[in-house]
N, C-alpha and C positions, 0 to 999 in steps of 0.2 A: 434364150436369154434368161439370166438368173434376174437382174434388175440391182447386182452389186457389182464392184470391181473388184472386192477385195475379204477375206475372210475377215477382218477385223469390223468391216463394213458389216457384216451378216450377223456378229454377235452381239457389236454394241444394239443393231435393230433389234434384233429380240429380248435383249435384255428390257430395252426400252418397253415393247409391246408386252414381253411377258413376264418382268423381273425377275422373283422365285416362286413364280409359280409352277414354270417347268426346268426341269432339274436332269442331274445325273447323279445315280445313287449306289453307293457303294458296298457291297454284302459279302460278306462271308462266313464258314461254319463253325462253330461253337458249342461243342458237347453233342453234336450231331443235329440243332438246329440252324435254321436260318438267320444270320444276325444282320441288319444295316448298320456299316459302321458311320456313314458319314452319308451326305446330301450337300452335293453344291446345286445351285441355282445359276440361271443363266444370269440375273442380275449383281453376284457375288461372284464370279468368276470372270465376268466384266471389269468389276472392280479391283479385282487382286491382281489381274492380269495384265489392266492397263497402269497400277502401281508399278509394278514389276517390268515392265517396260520401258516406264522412264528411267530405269535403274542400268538396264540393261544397255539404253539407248547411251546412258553419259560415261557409261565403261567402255563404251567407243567399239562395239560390238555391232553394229547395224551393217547390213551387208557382208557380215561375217558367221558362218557356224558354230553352233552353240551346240554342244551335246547335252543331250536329256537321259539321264541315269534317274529314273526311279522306279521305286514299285507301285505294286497296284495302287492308286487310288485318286485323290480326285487334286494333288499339286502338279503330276505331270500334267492336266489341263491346263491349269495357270501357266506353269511355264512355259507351254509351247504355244497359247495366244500370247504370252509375255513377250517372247523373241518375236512372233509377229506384229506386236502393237510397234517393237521397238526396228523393227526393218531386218532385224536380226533373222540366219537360217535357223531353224529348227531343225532337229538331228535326234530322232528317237532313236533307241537305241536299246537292249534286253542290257538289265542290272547286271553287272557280270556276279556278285557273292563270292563265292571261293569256287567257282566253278571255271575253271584253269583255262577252258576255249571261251569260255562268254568274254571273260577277259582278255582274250587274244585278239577276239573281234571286236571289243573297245577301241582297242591299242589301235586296231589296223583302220577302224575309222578313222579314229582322231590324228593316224597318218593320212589316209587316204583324200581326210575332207579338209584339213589345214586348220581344224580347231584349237581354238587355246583355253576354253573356256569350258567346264562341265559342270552343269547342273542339277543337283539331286537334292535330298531331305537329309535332318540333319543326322536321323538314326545311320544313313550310309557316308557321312562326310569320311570319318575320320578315314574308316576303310579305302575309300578310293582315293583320297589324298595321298596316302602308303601308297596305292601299287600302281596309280597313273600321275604322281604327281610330279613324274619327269618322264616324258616320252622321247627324250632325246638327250646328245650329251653337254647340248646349248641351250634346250628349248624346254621350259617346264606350263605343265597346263594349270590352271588354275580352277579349282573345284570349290563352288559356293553352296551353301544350301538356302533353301529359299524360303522354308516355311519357319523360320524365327521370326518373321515381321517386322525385323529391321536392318531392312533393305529401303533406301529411299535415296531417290536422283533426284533430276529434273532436264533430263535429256529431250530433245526434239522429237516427237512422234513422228515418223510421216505417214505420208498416202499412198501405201504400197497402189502400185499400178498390175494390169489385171496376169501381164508377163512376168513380175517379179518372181524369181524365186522363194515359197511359203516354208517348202524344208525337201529333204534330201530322205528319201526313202530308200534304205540300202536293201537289195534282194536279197532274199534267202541262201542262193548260193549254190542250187541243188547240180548243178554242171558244171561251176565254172568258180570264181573268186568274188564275192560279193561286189556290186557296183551301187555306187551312191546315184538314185535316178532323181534327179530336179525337177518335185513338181510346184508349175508354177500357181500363184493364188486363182488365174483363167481355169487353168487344168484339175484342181478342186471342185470351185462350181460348177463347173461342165459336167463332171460325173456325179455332181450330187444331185442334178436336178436330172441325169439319168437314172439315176436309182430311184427317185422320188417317182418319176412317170410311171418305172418301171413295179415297184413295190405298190405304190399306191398310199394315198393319204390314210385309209381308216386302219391298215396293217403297219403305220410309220406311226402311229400315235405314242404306243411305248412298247419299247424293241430289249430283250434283256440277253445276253451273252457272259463270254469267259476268256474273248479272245485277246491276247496282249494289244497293249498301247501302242507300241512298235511293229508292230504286223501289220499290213497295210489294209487285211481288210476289219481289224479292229479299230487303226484310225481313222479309215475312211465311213467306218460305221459310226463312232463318233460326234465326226465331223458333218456328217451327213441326218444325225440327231437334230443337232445345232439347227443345220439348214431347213430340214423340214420342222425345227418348233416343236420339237415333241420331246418323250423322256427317255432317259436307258437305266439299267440298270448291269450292274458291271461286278462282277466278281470273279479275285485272282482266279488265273489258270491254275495252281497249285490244289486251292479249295475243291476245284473242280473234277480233280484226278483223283484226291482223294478221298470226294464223297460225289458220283457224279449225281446223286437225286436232288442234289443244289440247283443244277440247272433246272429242272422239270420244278423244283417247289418255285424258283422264281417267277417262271412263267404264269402259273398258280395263281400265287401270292399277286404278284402287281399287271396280270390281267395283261399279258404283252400278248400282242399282235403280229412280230417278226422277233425271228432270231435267226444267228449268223452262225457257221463254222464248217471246217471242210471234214470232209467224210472222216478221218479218223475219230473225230470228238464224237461224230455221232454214233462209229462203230465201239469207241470207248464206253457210250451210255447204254447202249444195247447190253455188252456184252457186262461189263463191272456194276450195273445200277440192282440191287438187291430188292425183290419182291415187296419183300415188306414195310418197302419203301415207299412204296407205289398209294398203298391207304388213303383215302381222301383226297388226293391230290384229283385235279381236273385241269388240263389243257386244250379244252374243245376253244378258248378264246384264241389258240393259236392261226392265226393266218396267211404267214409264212414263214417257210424252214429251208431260209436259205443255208446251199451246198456249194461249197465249190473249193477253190484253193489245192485243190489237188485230183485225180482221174476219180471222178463218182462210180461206186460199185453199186450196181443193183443188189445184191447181195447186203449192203449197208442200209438200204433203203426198206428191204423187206424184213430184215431186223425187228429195227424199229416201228414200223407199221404193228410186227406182229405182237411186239413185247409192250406197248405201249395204248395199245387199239382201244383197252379197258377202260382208260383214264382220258380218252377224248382224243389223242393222234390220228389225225384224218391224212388220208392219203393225199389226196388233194391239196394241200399245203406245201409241198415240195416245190420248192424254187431251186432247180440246180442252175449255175452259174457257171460265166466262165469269166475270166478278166487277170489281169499281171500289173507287177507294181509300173512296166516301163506304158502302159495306157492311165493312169492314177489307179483303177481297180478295174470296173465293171466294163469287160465287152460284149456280153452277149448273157441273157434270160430267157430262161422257161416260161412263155406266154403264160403260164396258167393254169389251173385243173386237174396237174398231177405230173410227174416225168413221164418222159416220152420214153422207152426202152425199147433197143430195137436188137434183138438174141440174135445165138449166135448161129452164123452163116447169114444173116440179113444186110449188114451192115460190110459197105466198101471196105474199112477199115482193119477188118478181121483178119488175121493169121490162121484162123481154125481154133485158137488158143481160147477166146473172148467168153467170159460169162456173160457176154451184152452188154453194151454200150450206151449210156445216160446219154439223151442228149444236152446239152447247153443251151440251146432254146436262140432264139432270133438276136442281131445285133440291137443296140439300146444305145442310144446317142454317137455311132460310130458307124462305118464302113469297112467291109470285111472282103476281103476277098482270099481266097484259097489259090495259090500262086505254084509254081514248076520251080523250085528253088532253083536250078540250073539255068533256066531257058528266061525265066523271070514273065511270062507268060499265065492268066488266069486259068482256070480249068473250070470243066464242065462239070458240075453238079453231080456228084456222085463218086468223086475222084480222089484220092487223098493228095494233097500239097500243104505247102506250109502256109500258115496263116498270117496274114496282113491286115494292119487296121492304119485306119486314118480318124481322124477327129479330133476335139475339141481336149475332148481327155487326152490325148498322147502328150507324156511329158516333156520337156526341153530337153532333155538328152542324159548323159553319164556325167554328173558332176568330173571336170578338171580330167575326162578322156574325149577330147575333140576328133582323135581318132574312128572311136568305137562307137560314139555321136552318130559320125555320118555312115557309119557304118551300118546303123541297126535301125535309125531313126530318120533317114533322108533318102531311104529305097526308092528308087522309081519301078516299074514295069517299063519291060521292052518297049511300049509304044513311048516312051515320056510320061504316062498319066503317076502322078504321087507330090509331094511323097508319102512313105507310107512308114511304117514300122515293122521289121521283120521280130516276129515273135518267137521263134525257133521251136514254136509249137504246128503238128500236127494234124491236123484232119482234114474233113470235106463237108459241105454242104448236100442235105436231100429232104428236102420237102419244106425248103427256107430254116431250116435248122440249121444251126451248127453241131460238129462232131466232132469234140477234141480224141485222138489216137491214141498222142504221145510226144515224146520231145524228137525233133530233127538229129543230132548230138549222140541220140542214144538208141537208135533203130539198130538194131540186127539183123544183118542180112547174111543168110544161111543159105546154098545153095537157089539161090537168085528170088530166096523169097523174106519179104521185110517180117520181123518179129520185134513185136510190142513188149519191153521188158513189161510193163504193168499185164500184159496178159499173162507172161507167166509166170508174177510174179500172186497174182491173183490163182493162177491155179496149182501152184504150190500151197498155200493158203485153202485149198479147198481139198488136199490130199489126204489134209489126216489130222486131228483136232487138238494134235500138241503145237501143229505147224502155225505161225504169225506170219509178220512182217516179213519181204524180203527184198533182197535187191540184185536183179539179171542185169548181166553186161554179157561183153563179148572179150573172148581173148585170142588173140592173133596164133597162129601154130601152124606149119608146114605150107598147104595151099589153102587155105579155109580159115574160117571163124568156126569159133569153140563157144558154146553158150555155156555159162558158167550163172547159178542162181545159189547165191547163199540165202540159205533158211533159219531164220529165228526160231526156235524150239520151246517148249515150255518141260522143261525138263520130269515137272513132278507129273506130269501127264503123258510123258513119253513109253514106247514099250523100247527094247533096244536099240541102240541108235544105228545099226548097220543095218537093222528091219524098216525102220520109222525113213531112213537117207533112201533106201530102196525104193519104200512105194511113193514118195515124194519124188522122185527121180523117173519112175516109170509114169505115173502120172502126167507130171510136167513133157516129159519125151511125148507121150502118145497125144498131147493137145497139139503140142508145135510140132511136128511131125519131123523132128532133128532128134537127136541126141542128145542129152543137158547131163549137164557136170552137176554136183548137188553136195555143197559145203553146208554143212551144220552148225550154228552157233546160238550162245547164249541169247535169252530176250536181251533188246535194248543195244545188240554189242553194234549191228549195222548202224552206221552213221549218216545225221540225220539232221535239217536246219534247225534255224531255231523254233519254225510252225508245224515243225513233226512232217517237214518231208523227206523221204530218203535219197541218201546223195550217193548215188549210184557208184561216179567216178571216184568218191573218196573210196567208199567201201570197196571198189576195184583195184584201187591204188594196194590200199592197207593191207589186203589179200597177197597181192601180191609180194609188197613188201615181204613177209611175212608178220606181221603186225597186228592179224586178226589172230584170240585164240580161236581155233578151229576145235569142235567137241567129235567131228566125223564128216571124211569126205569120201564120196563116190564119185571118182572122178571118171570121164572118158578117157580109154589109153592116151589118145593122141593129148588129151586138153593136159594128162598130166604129164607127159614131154612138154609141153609147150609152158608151164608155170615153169618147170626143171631149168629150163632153158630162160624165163626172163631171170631167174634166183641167179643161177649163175653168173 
């Protein structure tokens, strides 16, 4: 039990008990120091919010989605308890700028979720008024900004109830077409006061990140600020890429207890944070380093241990996670004391490929079970099947696909016991841990054995130190799957590229004990959500198309009949 029904409920309480004393604070870099630009208070964000609500509520908006278009900083707050004080959905959403697909996936929201209304500040009015302010050849959306301060209704507040719909969390997208997931203000609480048991009060006191508003686990970090009464501090994702010792001074500086972000951010500060950066700085007040949002590499984890060990990064502090926007966030945590790493040949899970496998750690206010996707039957501990959750966190379904609702989100088990939620994620259970694999979707299966694209796309990455990010699929040809891994290269550190595709190739072949096909391309060219995951299916698509430039492929004879033949 939270002891509210509703998040408007949970903010006006703390504002009450804490007014501005605790805050959300907003920083970023500045000549190469740290700067706060701004501090909201739970007592002023109260206030602007439930202004802004009446505003909301008498534009006849309540029960309707509102999209949130802003940038960093402390008005997309206001507006998103704004649409909640006013009944209104909330629809966060990444700025589109001139960046031609953020914009596309504006568009396809504000088709997808029937909004007519967007929300932003007035530096981005004009711009989105031009390029979204007609989504159709009848239908024009209406784009306000909010932070002029004259906005004033007097619309009916109401009492959201605890199943109301609070906003519509649309997924990343890395398989399939982004879906708008309805979480309700129930399905909030429920996993904030899972994360709350689970993180613990003295490491929830102030929590400092970079992860976007619109990502689910930066809002539900947030949101879960609020809930547990404590403070954050919050600085653009952009700041952070391009100086990442901003994160480590934060922590520093305002003496946080937890931070959030999935393995690449952390492999970004390992790899880009500059020594002499490091000076003075102390993060022994750290107490959790939560991981997750995407497959945890050990390899990311001993990094950072090692690059950071001097300035107080304790092992021990590692909270890998597991959780999806379709449960609100968190299913499952690392009890504590450090990851759990089980190398390779140990783990069910393994292809032979595996640098070792992070556990995910025990379920945390939900019910998990590891299921026979076909047979819809449990498995025994030790076994990979797809994973299932039930609980208080799982959201009400696909905004406006009642279809794909009951489909993903109303599973039973063979016996009747559910419902549950099918995750389309991978693993097994051993030793009451969780062990995420991989995605269901995207298993390859090569002479009758399953292959983890994260495995080898992980050991591509470990071939040779111009090699990055990549992304393994499968390609259909004669009687057989064709393993096909495009590799991101760093060019200025590359030796030849018909030598560098070689031992990336021979590499990759001798983990998975198949053949792999090995396309070369520029950093950055694979395609990737908006939380830095890689979207396997597009970059297969695009390949195909021909649409990728290719810098060098080493293809299997067979796999390059088999592209010949989809080209054709």
């Amino acid at each position: 039990m939270t002891g509210y029904t509703n998040l408007v409920r949970c903010l006006r309480d703390r504002a009450e008990r804490y007014g501005d004393g605790r805050w959300f604070a907003y920083v970023t870099s500045r000549g190469g120091e740290l700067v706060e630009t701004d501090r909201l208070g739970y007592a002023r964000l109260d206030e602007r919010a439930r202004a802004l609500g009446t505003w909301i509520a008498g534009e006849g908006s309540a029960g309707r989605p509102v999209l949130l278009l802003y940038p960093a900083g402390p008005e997309f707050l206001c507006a998103f308890f704004g649409c909640l004080y006013a009944g209104a959905i909330a629809v966060p959403a990444p700025l589109p700028g001139t960046d031609a697909h953020a914009l596309e996936r504006a568009e396809g929201m504000i088709a997808d979720c029937g909004g007519r209304m967007v929300l932003t500040d007035a530096a981005n009015l004009p711009g989105l008024r031009e390029r979204l302010g007609r989504s159709g050849p009848d239908e024009r959306v209406r784009c306000v900004a909010t932070d002029g301060g004259d906005l004033r209704g007097s619309g009916r507040l109401p009492d959201a109830a605890p199943s109301d719909v609070a906003y519509l969390q649309y997924t990343s997208g890395s398989t399939g077409r982004p879906r708008g997931v309805a979480i309700s203000h129930g399905n909030v609480l429920a996993n904030c006061a899972a994360i709350g048991s689970w993180v613990g009060a003295p490491a929830a006191r102030t929590a400092a990140g970079w992860l976007p508003h619109f990502h689910d686990m930066g809002l539900v970090g947030m949101l879960h600020t609020l809930f547990a009464g404590g403070d954050l501090v919050c600085a653009p994702p952009v700041a952070f890429l391009a100086r990442p010792a901003l994160w480590l001074e934060m922590i520093d500086r305002y003496r946080a207890g937890t931070t959030v972000a999935p393995d690449s951010g952390y492999e970004w500060l390992a790899r880009r944070c500059r020594d002499e950066k490091l000076a003075g700085l102390d993060v022994s007040c750290l107490r959790r380093a939560v991981i997750g949002a995407e497959p945890v590499r050990p390899s990311t984890l001993e990094a950072v241990e090692r690059r950071f060990a001097a300035i107080g990064w304790d092992r021990r502090v590692w909270a890998p996670a597991y959780g999806l926007a379709e449960a609100t966030l968190l299913v499952a945590g690392s009890p504590g004391g450090g990851p759990v790493v089980r190398r390779p040949g140990t783990d069910p899970g393994s292809a032979g490929t595996s640098a070792g496998i992070v556990a995910a750690g025990r379920p945390v206010g939900a019910r998990v079970r590891v299921v026979d996707p076909r047979t819809r039957v449990p498995l025994d501990d030790g076994r990979v099947g797809e994973i299932w959750v039930a609980g208080d966190g799982v959201a009400l379904g696909y905004h406006g696909d009642a279809e794909a609702t009951e489909r993903t989100f109303r599973t039973r088990l063979r016996d009747g016991e559910g419902p549950y939620l099918r995750t389309g994620d991978l693993g097994y259970v051993e030793d009451g841990l969780l062990h995420v694999t991989g995605r269901l979707k995207e298993v390859v299966i090569v002479n009758g054995r399953n292959l983890y694209p994260h495995d080898l796309e992980e050991a591509g990455r470990r071939a040779h130190p111009a090699a990055g990010a990549g992304a393994a699929f499968a390609v259909a040809g004669g009687d057989r799957e064709h393993v096909v891994l495009v590799q991101e290269v760093d060019r200025r550190r590359a030796e030849p590229l018909d030598a560098l595709a070689r031992s990336v190739r021979h590499a990759v072949s001798a983990a998975a004990g198949v053949p792999v096909s090995v396309v070369l391309v520029r950093r950055n060219a694979i395609a990737r959500t908006t939380s830095g995951k890689v979207r396997r299916h597009r970059t297969r698509r695009r390949w195909l198309d021909g649409r990728l430039t290719v810098l060098h492929a080493d293809l299997e004879p067979d796999a390059g009949l088999a592209v010949s033949a989809v080209r054709s």
